[in-house]
MIVO-193302 format. One record per residue (C-alpha): residue in one letter; chain; x, y, z. Coordinates in steps of 0.2 Angstrom, whole numbers, plus 5000, padded with zeros to 4 digits. Each point is the difference from the previous one (the first is absolute). Layout:
N
resn,chain,u,v,w
a,A,X,Y,Z
...
***
This chain:
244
resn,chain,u,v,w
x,A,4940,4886,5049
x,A,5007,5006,4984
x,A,5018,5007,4999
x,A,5007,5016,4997
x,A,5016,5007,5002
x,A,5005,5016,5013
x,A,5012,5011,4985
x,A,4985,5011,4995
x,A,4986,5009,5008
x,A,4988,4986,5001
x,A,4985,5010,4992
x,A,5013,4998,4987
x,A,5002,4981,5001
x,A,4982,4997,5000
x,A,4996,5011,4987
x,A,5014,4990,4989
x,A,4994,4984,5005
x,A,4982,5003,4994
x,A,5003,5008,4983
x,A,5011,4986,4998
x,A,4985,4989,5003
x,A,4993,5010,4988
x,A,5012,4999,4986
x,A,5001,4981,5002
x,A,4982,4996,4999
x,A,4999,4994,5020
x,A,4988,5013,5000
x,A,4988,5002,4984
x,A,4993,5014,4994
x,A,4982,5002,5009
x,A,5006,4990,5015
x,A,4995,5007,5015
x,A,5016,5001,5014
x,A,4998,4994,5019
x,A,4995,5011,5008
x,A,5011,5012,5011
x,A,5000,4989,5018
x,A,5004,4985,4989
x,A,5015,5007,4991
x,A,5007,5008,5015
x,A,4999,4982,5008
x,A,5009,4992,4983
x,A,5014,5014,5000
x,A,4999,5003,5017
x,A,5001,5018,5000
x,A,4989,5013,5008
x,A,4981,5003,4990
x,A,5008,5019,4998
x,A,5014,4993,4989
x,A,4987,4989,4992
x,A,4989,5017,4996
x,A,5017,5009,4994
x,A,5007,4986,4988
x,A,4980,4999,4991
x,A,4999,5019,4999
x,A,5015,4998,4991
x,A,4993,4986,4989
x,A,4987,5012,4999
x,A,5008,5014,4994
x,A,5010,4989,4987
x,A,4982,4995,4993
x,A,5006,4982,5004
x,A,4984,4999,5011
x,A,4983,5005,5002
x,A,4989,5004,5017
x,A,4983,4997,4997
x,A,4988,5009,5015
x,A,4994,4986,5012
x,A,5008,4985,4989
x,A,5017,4999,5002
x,A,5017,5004,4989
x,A,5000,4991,4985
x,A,5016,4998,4987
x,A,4997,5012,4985
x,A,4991,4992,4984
x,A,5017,5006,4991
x,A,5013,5003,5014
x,A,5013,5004,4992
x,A,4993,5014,4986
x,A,5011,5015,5010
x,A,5017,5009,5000
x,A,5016,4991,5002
x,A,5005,4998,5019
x,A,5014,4992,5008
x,A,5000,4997,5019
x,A,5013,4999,5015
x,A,5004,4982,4996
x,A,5005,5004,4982
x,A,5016,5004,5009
x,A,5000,4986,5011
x,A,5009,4987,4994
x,A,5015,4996,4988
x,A,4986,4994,4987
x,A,4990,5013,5001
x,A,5015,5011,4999
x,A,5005,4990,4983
x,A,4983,5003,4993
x,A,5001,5017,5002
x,A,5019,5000,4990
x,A,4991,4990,4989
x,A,4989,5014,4996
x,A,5010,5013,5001
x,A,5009,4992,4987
x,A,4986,5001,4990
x,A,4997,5018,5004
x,A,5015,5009,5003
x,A,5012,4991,4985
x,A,4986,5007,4987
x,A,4997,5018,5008
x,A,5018,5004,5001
x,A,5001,4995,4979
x,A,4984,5013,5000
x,A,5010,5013,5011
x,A,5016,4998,4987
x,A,4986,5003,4986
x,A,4990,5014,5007
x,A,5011,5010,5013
x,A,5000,5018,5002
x,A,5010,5010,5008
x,A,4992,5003,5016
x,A,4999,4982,5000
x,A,5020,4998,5002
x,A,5002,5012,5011
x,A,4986,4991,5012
x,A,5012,4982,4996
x,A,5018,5011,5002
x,A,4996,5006,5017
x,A,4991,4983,5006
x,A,5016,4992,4996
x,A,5008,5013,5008
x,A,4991,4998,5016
x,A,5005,4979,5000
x,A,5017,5007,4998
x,A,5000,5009,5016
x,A,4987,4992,5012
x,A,5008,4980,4996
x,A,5010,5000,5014
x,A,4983,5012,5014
x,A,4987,4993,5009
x,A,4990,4992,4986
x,A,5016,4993,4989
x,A,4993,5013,4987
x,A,4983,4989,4996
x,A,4990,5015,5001
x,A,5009,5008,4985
x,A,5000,4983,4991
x,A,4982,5000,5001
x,A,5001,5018,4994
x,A,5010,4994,4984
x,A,4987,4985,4996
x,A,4987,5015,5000
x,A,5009,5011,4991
x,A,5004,4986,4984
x,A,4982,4998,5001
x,A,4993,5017,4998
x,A,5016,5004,4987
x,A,4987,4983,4991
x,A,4987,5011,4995
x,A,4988,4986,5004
x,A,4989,5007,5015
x,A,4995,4985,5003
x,A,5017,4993,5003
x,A,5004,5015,5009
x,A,4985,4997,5013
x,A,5003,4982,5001
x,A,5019,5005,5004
x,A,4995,5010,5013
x,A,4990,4988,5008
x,A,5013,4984,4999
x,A,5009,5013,5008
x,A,4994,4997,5015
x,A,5001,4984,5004
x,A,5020,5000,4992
x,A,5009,5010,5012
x,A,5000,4986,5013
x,A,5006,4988,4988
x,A,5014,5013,4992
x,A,5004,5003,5018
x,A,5003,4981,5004
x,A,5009,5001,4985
x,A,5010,5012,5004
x,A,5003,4994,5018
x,A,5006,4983,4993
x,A,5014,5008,4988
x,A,5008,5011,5011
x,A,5001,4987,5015
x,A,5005,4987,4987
x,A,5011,5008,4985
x,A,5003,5020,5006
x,A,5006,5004,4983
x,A,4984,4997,4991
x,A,4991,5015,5006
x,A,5010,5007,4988
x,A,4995,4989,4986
x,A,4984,5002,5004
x,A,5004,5018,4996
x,A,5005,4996,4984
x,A,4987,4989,4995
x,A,4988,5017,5000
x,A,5015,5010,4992
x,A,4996,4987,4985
x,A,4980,5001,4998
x,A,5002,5021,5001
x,A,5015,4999,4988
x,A,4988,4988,4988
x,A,4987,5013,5001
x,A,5009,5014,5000
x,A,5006,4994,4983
x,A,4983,4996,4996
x,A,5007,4982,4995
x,A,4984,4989,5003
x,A,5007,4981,5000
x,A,5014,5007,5011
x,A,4989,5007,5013
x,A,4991,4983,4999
x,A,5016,4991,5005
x,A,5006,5012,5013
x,A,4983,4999,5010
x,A,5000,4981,4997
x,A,5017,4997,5008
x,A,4998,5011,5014
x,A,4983,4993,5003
x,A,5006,4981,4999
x,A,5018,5006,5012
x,A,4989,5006,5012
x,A,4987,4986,5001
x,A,5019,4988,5004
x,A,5004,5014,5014
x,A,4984,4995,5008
x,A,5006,4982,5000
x,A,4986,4995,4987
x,A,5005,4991,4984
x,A,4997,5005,4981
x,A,4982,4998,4996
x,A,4994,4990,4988
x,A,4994,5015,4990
x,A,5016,5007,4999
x,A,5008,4984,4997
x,A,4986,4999,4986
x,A,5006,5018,4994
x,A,5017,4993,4996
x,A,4996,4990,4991
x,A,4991,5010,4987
x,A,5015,5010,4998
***
């Protein structure tokens, strides 16, 4: 029996574990997948989480049904929009891949924001950092309006693009803020605050429309909050230093 964890939904760990057969060539495009008494036996889950996971596949064009055949693996699998799943949060690598490409993102779209702002655009930044301010110490340790500030640099971009992605990424970063932010005020109280004034720096960059500042606040506070998570440099920041 093939193994899979209990974290998520296990529609969800199926569906995972097929598209990453997929993506690493266990199954080929054209290939047809056992069929659904089969992989229940393999993952041993029920034939309706089965049906659920491939309608997911489905839906993400990873697969195709063909009437009194079978389910076969798409001729070109992955020709589709950009998803992420539940375990893209799953695990401490995972989570560094994602700062990884947040970095990549966010450090370039905050020296677009300091460029192109207007000024509905600081006001949308002002009172997300505003919010952080006074929700850090609620309920949700002020994530909510972090991931309100993220959105907000990214809109202030100009880049639609960076601005749907943004809102997207979204999603899957509150958790990962959240440990974050769990960690720092078990750990170091005072660094709430700094926290704080790591997102006082990027809207003070932009605010001055001072593009290679902005660049350097979002980087810091991205690479200080990937270390609260417990998670070290990665090699793309470490990279990034070095070019400087």
């Amino acid at each position: 029996m093939r193994k899979i964890g209990r974290a998520a939904p296990l529609a969800d760990q199926v569906f995972g574990a097929l598209q990453a057969d997929i993506a690493e060539g266990r199954l080929r495009p054209g290939e047809k997948l056992p069929i659904e008494p089969q992989l229940a036996l393999v993952f041993g889950v029920s034939r309706t989480v089965i049906r659920e996971a491939l309608s997911r596949l489905r839906n993400d064009g990873l697969v195709t049904a063909k009437q009194g055949s079978g389910v076969y693996v798409a001729e070109t699998p992955f020709n589709q929009a950009f998803r992420m799943t539940p375990q893209a949060v799953a695990n401490a690598e995972s989570i560094r891949e994602i700062f990884e490409l947040r970095l990549g993102i966010e450090v370039e779209a905050a020296a677009l924001a300091a460029r192109r702002r207007a000024p509905e655009d600081l006001v949308r930044i002002e009172k997300a950092l505003a919010a952080i301010e006074t929700t850090k110490s609620g309920a949700d340790f002020g994530v909510e309006a972090d991931a309100s500030f993220h959105r907000a640099i990214a809109m202030a971009s100009g880049n639609s693009k960076i601005a749907s992605f943004q809102r997207y990424l979204s999603v899957f970063l509150v958790e990962s803020i959240s440990v974050a932010r769990s960690n720092t005020l078990k750990l170091q109280p005072g660094m709430v605050d700094e926290v704080v004034r790591e997102h006082e720096a990027i809207l003070v960059a932009v605010r001055g429309m001072d593009q290679e500042l902005a660049r350097t606040a979002m980087r810091t506070h991205l690479t200080n909050a990937q270390a609260r998570l417990g998670l070290k440099a990665s090699d793309l920041e470490q990279q990034m230093r070095r070019l400087r």
